[in-house]
FIKOLMAR-485020 format. One record per residue (C-alpha): residue number from 1; residue in three letters; x, y, z. Coordinates in Angstrom, 2 decimals. Layout:
BEGIN
<NUM; "ALA"; <X; Y; Z>>
...
***
This chain:
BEGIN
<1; "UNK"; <-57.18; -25.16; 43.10>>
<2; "UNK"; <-59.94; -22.67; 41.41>>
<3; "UNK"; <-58.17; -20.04; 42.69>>
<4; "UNK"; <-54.57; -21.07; 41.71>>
<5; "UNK"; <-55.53; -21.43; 38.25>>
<6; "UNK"; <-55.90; -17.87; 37.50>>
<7; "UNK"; <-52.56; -16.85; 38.80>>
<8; "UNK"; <-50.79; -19.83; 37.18>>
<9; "UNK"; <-52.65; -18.28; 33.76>>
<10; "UNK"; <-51.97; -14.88; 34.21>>
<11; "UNK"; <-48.09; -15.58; 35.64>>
<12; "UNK"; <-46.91; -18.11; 33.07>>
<13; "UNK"; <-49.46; -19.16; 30.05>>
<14; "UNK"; <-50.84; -15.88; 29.54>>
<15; "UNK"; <-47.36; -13.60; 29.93>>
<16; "UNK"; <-45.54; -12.84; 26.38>>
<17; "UNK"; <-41.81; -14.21; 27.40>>
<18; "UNK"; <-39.33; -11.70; 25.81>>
<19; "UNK"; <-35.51; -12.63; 25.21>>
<20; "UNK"; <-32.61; -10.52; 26.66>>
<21; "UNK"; <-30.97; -8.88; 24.49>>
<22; "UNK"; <-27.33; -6.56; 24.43>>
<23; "UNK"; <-26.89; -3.77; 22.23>>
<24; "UNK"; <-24.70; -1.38; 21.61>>
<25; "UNK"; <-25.97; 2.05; 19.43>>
<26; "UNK"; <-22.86; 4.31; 18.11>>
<27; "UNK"; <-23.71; 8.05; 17.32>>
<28; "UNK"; <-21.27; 9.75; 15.59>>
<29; "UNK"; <-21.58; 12.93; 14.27>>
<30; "UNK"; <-21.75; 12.74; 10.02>>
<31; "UNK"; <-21.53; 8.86; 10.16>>
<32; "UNK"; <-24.43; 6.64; 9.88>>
<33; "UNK"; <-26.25; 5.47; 12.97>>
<34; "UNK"; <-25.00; 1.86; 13.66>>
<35; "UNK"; <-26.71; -0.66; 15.66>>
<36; "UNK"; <-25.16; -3.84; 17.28>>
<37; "UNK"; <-27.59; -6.85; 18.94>>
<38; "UNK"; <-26.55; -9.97; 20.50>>
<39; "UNK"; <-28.68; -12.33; 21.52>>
<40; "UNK"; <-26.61; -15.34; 23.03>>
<41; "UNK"; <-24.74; -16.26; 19.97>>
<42; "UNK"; <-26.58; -14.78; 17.62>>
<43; "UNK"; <-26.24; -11.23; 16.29>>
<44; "UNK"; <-27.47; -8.36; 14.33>>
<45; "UNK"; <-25.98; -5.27; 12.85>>
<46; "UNK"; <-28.26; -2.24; 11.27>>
<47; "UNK"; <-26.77; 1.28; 10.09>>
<48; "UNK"; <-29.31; 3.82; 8.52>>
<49; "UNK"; <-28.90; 7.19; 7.93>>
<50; "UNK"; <-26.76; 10.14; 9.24>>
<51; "UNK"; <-26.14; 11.86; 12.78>>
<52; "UNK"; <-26.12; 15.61; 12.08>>
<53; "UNK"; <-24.80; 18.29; 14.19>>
<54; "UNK"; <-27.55; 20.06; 16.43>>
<55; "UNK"; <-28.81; 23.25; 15.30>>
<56; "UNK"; <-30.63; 24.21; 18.81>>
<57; "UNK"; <-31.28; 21.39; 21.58>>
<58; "UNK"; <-28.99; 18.81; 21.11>>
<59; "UNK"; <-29.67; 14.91; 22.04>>
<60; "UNK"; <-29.04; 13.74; 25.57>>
<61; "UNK"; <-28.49; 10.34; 26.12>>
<62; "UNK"; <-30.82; 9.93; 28.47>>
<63; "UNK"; <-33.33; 10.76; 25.91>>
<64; "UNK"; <-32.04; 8.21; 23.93>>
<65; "UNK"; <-31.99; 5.47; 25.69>>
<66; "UNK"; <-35.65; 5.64; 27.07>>
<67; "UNK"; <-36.63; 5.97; 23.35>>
<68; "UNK"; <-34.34; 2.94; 22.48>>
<69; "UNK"; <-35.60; 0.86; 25.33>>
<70; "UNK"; <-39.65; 1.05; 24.11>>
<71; "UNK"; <-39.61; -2.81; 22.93>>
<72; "UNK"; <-42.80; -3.06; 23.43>>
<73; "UNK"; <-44.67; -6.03; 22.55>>
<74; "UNK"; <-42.12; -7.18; 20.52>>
<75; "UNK"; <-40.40; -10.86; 21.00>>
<76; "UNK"; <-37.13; -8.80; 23.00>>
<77; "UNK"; <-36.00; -6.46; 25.77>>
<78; "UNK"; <-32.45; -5.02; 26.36>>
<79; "UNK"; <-30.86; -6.62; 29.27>>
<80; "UNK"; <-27.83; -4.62; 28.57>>
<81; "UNK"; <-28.00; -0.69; 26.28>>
<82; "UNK"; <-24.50; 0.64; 25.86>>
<83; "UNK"; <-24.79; 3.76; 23.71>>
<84; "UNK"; <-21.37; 5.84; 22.15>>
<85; "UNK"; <-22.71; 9.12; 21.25>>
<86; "UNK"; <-20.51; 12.56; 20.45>>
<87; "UNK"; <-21.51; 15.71; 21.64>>
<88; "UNK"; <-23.87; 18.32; 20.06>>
<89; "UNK"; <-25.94; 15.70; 17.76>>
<90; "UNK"; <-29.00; 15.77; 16.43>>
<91; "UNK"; <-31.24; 12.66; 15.56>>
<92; "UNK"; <-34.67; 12.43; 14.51>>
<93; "UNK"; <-36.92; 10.34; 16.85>>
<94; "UNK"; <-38.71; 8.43; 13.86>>
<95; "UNK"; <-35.02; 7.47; 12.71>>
<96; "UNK"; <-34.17; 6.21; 16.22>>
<97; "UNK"; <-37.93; 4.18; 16.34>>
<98; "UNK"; <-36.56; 2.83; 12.48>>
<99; "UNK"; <-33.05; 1.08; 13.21>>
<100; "UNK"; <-34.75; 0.20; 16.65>>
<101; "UNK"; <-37.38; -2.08; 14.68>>
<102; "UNK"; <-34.77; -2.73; 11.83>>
<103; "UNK"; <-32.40; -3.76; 14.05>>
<104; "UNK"; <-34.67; -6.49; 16.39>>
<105; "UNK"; <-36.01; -7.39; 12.68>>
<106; "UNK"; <-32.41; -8.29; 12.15>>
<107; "UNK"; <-32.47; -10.19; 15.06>>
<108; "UNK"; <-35.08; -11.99; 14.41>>
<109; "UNK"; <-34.62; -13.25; 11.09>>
<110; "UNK"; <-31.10; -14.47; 12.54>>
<111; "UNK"; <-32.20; -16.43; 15.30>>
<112; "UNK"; <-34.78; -18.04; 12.64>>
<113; "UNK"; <-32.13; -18.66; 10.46>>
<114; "UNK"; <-29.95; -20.50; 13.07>>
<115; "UNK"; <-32.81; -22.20; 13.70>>
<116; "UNK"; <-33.60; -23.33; 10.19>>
<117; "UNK"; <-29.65; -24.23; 9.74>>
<118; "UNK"; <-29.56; -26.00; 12.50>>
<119; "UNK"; <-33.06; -28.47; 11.53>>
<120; "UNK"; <-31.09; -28.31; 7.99>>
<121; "UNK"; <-28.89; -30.63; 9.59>>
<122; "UNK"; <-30.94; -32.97; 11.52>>
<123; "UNK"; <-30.23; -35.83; 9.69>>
<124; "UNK"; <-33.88; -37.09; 10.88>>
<125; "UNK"; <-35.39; -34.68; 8.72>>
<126; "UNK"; <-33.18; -34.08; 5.63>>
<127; "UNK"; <-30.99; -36.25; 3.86>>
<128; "UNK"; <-26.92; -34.97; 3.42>>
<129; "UNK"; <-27.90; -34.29; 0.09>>
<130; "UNK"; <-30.84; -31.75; 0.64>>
<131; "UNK"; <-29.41; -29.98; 3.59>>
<132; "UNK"; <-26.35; -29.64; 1.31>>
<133; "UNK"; <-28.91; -28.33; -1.49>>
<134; "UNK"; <-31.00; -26.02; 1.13>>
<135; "UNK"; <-27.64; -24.14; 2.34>>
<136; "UNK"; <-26.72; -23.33; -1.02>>
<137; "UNK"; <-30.02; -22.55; -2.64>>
<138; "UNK"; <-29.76; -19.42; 0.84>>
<139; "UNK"; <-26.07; -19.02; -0.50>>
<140; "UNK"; <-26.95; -17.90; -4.12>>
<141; "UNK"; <-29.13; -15.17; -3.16>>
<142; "UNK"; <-27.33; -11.60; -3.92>>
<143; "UNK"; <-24.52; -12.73; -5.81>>
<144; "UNK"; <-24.30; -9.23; -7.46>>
<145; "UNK"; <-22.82; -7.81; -4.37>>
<146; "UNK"; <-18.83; -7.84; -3.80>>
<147; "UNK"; <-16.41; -6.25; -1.79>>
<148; "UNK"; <-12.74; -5.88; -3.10>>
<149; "UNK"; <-10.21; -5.51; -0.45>>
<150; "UNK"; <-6.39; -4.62; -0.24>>
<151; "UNK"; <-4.01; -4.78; 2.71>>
<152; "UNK"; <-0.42; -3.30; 2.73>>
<153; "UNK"; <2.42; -3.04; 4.82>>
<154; "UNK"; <4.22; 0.02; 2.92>>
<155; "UNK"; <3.92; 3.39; 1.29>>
<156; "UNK"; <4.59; 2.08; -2.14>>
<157; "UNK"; <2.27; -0.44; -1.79>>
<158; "UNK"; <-0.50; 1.74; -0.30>>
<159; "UNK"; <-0.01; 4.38; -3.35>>
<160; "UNK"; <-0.98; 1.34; -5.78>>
<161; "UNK"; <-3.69; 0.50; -4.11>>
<162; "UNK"; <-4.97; 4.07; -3.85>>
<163; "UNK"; <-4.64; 4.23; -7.63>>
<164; "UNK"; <-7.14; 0.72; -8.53>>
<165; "UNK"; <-10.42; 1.56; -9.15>>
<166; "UNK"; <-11.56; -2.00; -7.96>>
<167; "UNK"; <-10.36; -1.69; -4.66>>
<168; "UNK"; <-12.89; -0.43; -2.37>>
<169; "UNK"; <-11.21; -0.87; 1.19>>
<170; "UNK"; <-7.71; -0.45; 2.36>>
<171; "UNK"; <-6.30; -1.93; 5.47>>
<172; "UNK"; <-3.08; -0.33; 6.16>>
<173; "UNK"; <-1.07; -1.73; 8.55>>
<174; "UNK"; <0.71; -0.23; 11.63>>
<175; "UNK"; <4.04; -1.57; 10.44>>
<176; "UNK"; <3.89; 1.52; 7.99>>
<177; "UNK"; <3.38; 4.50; 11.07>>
<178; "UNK"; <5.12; 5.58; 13.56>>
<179; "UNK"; <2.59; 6.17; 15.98>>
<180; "UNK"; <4.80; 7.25; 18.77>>
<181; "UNK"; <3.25; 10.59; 20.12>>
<182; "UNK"; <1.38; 11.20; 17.07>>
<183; "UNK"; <-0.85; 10.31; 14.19>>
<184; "UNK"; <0.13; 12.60; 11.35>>
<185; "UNK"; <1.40; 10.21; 8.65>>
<186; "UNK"; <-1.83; 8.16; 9.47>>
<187; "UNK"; <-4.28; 11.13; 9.81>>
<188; "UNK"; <-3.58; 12.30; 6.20>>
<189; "UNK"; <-3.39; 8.52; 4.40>>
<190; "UNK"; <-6.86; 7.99; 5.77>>
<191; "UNK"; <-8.18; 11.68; 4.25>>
<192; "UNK"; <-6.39; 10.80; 0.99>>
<193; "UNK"; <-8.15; 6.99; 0.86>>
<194; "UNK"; <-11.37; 8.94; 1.81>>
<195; "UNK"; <-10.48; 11.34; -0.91>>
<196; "UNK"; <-10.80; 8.24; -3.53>>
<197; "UNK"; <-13.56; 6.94; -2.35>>
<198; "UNK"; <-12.34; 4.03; -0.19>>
<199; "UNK"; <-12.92; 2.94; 3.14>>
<200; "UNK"; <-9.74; 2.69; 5.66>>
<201; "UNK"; <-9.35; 0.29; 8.34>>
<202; "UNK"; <-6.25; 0.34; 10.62>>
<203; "UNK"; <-4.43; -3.65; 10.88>>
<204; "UNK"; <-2.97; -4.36; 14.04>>
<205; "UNK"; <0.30; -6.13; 14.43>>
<206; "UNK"; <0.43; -10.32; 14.68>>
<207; "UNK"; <2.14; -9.70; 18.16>>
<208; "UNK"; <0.73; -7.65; 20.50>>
<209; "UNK"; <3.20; -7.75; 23.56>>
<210; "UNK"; <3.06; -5.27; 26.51>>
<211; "UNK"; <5.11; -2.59; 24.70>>
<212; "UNK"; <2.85; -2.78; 21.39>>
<213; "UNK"; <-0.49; -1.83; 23.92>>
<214; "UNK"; <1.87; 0.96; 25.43>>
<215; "UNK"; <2.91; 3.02; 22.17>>
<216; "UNK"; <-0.63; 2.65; 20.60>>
<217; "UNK"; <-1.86; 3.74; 24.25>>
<218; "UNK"; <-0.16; 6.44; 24.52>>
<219; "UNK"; <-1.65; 7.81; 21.00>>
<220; "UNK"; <-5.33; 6.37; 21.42>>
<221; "UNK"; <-7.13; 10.20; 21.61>>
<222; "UNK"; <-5.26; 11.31; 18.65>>
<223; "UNK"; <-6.35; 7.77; 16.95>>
<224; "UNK"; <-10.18; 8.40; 18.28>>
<225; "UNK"; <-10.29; 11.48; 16.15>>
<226; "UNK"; <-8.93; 9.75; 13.35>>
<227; "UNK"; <-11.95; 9.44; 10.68>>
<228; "UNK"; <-10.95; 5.33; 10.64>>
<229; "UNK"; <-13.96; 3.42; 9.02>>
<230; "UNK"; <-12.76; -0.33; 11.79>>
<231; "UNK"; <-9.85; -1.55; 12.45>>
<232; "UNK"; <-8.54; -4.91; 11.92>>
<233; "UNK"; <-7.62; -7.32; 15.07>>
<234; "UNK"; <-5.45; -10.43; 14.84>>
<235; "UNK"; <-5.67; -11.61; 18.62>>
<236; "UNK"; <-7.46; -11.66; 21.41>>
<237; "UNK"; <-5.72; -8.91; 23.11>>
<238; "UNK"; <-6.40; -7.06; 20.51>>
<239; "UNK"; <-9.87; -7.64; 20.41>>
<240; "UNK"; <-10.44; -6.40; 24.01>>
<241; "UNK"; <-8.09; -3.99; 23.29>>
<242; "UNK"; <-10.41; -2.16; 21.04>>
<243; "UNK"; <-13.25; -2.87; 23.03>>
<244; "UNK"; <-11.97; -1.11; 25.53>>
<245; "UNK"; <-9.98; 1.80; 23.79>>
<246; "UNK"; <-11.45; 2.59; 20.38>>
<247; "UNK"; <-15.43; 1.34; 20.84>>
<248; "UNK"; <-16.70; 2.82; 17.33>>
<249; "UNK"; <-14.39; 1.21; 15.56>>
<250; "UNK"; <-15.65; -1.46; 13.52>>
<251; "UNK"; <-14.29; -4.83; 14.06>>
<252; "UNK"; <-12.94; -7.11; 11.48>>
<253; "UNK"; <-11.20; -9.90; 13.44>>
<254; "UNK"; <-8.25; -11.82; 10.85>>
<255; "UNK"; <-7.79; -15.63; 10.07>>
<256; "UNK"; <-5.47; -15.28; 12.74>>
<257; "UNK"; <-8.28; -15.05; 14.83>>
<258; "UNK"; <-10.12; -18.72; 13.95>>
<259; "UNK"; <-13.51; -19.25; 12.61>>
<260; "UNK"; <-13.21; -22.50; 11.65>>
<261; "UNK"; <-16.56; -23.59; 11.62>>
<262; "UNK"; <-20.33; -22.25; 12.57>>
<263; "UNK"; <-19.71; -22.34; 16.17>>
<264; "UNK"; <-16.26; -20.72; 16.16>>
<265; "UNK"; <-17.90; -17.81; 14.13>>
<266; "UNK"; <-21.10; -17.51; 16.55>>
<267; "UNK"; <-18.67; -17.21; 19.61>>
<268; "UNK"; <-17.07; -13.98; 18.02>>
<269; "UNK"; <-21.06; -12.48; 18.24>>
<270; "UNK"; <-20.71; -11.18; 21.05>>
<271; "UNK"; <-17.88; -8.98; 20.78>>
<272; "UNK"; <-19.61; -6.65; 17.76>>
<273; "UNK"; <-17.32; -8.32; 15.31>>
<274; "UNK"; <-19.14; -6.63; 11.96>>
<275; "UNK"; <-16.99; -9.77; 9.68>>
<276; "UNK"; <-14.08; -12.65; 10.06>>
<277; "UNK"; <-11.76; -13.71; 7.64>>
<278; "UNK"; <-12.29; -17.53; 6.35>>
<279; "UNK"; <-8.73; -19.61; 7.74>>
<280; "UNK"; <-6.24; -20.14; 5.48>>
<281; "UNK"; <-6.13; -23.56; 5.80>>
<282; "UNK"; <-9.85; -24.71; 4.84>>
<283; "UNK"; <-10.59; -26.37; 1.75>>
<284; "UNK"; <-13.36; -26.03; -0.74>>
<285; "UNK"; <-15.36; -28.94; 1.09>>
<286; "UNK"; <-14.98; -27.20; 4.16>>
<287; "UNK"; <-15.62; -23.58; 2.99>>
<288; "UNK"; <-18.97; -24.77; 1.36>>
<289; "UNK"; <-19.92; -26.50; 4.87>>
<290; "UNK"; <-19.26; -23.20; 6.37>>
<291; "UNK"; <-21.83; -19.86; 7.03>>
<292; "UNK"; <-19.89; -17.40; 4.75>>
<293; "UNK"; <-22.14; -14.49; 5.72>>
<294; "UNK"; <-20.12; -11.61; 6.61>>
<295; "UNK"; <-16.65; -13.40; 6.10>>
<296; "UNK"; <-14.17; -12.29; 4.03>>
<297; "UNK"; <-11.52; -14.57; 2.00>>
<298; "UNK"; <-8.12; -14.27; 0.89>>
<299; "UNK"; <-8.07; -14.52; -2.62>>
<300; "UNK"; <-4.02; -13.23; -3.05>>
<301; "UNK"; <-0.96; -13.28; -0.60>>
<302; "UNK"; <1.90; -14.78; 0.31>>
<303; "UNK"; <0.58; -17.07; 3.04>>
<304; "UNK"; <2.45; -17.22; 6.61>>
<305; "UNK"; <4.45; -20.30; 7.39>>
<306; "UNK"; <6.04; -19.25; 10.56>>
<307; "UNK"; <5.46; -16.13; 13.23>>
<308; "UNK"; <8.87; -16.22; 15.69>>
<309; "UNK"; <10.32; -14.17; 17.77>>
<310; "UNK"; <13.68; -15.17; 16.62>>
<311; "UNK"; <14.89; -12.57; 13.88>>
<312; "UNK"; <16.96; -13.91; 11.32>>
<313; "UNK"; <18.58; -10.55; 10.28>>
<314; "UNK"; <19.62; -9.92; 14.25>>
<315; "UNK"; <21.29; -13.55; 14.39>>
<316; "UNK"; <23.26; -13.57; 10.80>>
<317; "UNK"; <23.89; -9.64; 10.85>>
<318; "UNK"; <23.43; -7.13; 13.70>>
<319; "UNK"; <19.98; -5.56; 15.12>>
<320; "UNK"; <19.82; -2.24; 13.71>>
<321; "UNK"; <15.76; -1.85; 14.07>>
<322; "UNK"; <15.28; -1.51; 10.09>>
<323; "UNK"; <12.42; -3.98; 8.68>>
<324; "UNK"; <13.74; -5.69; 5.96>>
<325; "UNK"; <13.28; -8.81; 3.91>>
<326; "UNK"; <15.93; -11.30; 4.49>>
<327; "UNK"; <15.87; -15.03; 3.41>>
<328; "UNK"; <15.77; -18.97; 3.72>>
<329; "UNK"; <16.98; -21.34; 1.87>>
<330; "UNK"; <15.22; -25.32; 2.05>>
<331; "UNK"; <17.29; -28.54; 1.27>>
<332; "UNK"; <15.67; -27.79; -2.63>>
<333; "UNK"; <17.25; -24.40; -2.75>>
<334; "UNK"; <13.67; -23.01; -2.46>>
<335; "UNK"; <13.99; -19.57; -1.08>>
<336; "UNK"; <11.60; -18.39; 1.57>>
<337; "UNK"; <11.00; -14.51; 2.58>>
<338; "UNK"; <11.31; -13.51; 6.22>>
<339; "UNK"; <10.55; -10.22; 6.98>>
<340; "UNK"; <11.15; -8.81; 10.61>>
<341; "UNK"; <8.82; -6.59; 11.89>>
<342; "UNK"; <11.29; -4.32; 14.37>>
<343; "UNK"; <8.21; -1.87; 15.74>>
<344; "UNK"; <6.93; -5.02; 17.60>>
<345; "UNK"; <10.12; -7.82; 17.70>>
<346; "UNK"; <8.74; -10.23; 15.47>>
<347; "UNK"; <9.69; -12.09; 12.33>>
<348; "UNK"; <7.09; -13.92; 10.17>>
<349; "UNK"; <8.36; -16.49; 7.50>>
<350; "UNK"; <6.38; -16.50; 4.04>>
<351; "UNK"; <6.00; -19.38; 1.78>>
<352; "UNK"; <8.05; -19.15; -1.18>>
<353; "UNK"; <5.24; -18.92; -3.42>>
<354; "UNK"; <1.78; -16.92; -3.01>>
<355; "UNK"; <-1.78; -18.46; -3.25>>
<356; "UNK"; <-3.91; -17.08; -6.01>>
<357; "UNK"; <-7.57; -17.77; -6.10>>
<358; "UNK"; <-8.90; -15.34; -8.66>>
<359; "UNK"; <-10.27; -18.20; -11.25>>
<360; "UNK"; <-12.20; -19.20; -8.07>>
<361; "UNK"; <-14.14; -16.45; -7.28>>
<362; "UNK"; <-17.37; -17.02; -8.34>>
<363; "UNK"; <-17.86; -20.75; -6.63>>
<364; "UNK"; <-16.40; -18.55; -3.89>>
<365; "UNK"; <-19.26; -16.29; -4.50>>
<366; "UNK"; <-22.12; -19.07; -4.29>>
<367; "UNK"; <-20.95; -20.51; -0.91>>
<368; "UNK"; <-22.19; -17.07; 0.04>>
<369; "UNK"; <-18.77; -14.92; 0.64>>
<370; "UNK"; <-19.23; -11.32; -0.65>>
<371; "UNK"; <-15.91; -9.86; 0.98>>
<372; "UNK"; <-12.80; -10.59; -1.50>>
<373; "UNK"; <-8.77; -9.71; -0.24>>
<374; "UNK"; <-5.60; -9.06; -1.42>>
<375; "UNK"; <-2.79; -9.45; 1.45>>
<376; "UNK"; <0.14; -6.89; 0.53>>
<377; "UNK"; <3.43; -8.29; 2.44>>
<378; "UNK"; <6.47; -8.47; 0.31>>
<379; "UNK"; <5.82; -7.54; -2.76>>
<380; "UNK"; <7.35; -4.61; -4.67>>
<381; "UNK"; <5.37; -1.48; -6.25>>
<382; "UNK"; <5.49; -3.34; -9.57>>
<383; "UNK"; <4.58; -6.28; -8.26>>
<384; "UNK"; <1.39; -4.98; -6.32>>
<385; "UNK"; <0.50; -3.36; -9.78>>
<386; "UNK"; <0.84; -6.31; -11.71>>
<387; "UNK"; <-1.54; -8.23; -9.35>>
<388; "UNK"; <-3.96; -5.80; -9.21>>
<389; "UNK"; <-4.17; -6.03; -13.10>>
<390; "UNK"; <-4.07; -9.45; -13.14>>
<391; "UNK"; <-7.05; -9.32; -10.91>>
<392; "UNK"; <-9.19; -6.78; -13.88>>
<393; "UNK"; <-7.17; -9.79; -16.33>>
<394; "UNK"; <-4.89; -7.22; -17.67>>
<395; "UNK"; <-1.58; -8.29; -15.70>>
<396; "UNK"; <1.41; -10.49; -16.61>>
<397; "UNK"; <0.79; -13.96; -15.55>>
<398; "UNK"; <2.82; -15.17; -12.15>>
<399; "UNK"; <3.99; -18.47; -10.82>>
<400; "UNK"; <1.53; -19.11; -7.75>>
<401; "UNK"; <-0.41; -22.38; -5.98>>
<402; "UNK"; <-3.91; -22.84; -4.73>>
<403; "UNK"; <-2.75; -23.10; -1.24>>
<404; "UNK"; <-5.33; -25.14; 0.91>>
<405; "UNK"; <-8.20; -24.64; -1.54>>
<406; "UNK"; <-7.91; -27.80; -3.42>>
<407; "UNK"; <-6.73; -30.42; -1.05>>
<408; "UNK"; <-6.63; -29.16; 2.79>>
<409; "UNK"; <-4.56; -29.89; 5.75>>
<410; "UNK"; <-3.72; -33.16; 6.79>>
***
């Protein structure tokens, strides 16, 4: 017995226990260095600095990795180190030590904050009322910070958006390129949205059938040297499709994609998702219940009532491949938009009116959401202008509803 005791001490109470951790470190040349963590559910994401070009020696990843890997006495080790690097870079060794610590920092202040969420809700120890209280004290911090966001699906509409000063991020979608063979049209949008000081991220179709994967396939070295900032997935075959094809990329996964509540989020960690769009279909309640870090919310669009494969302009005319904006007509004579999407062989029905959240933007702000969007579908180039003042309350007022916000689904 004397003599098990100091192997018992030595193996188990006096060993540090470390958690596993996966991360993935993207260097890429003139962007910053980014930093992804998982741990379980939880995750982290750091970016710092700038990856030069080498002048003399340039990095080898082997050098980077055994640098990356020095944990030391920290609380983690990496279980799993995938590392995306481009040839001929140069990094300082005190700037990979720096998001190295920043990042497990990260980490750390996450899991304590699931932590803390999680005894916020132990009824036990807090009341409804104070847990309620707690969650939005956290919420309020930062509320200087926003993020204005506009996706289109054509030219015209892209050209209005380049033109706002309020928008800082476009997501254009592949319904406006061709993207068969090459990336031209694309190539130069992205240098002109650069150009005004915008991010770009590429949206992916609703449907991604076996033909969709094949055309974008076929183009995916062109799109790698794209200077895209993410793109935007809507399903899950998307979302291992860029995993497996374009890992830079930022991630932003749509309401498509659902994050209904804290655990549907946390199960998106893992797959370097850097934010989530809030579904359409919460209310206020329900948004205020829900972690809003890193999510963004649709504050303008014409929501989707229906996606089908059925196309309404094929039946009632003839299938000539043109997308086009036909429409439906309800027992109140309520028309409905239904635009086919020929590319991919879809057809998505709109509601007749679109939601318009604007005079709720800053409770939207103190549940914590920092990330603001305008969705682009039908609308004309004067219509897309006349929302976008509206939105700096200079615009013509238009007939819209709350959607969800007020009252929820049933």
């Amino acid at each position: 017995m004397l003599l098990l005791a100091p192997l018992i001490f030595g193996e188990y109470v006096g060993k540090k226990t470390q958690i596993p951790v996966n991360g993935t470190l993207i260097l890429q040349k003139g962007q910053p260095l980014e930093f992804y963590l998982n741990a379980g559910e939880t995750s982290a994401y750091v970016s710092l600095g700038e990856v030069q070009e080498a002048q003399k020696k340039p990095l080898e990843e082997h050098d980077v990795r055994e640098r990356m890997n020095k944990t030391g006495e920290t609380d983690f080790y990496f279980e799993n180190l995938d590392i995306h690097m481009d040839s001929r870079i140069f990094v300082p060794n005190g700037m990979l030590n720096q998001i190295r610590r920043d990042a497990l920092e990260e980490l750390k202040n996450a899991l304590l904050r699931d932590f803390s969420r999680k005894e916020m809700y132990n009824h036990n120890s807090l009341s409804n009322e104070e847990a309620e209280k707690n969650i939005k004290d956290e919420r309020m911090q930062d509320t200087t910070y926003t993020q204005i966001i506009g996706a289109c699906e054509t030219k015209e509409q892209l050209k209005e958006l380049l033109s706002c000063d309020a928008i800082d991020v476009i997501y254009a979608d592949t319904s406006i390129y061709d993207l068969v063979h090459h990336v031209d049209g694309l190539e130069k949008d992205v240098e002109k949205i650069h150009e005004a000081g915008k991010e770009v991220y590429l949206r992916l179709p609703v449907i991604f059938r076996k033909h969709t994967s094949e055309r974008i396939g076929e183009v995916k070295s062109e799109l790698n040297k794209v200077n895209l900032d993410g793109v935007v997935v809507r399903n899950y075959e998307e979302l291992y499709f860029v995993q497996q094809h374009f890992p830079k990329l930022k991630i932003v996964i749509d309401h498509n994609l659902y994050t209904y509540n804290d655990y549907a989020k946390q199960s998106f960690a893992k797959y370097q998702v850097c934010r989530d769009t809030i579904p359409l279909e919460l209310n206020q309640k329900e948004i205020r219940n829900r972690n809003n870090t890193n999510s963004e919310m649709v504050v303008y669009g014409h929501y989707p009532l229906m996606v089908t494969a059925g196309c309404v302009h094929k039946n009632t005319k003839n299938c000539d491949k043109q997308s086009q904006i036909t429409y439906l007509k309800d027992r109140y004579q309520v028309l409905f938009s239904v635009k086919n999407y020929c590319k991919d062989c879809y057809n998505i029905i709109y509601n007749s009116l679109p939601t318009l959240l604007f005079g709720e933007m800053d409770k939207l702000k103190a549940n914590g959401i920092r990330h603001f969007r305008m969705d682009f579908t039908i609308e004309t180039a004067a219509e897309v202008r006349n929302v976008l003042q509206l939105f700096q309350n200079k615009g013509q007022e238009i007939e819209a509803t709350k959607g969800h916000y007020k009252r929820g689904v049933e």
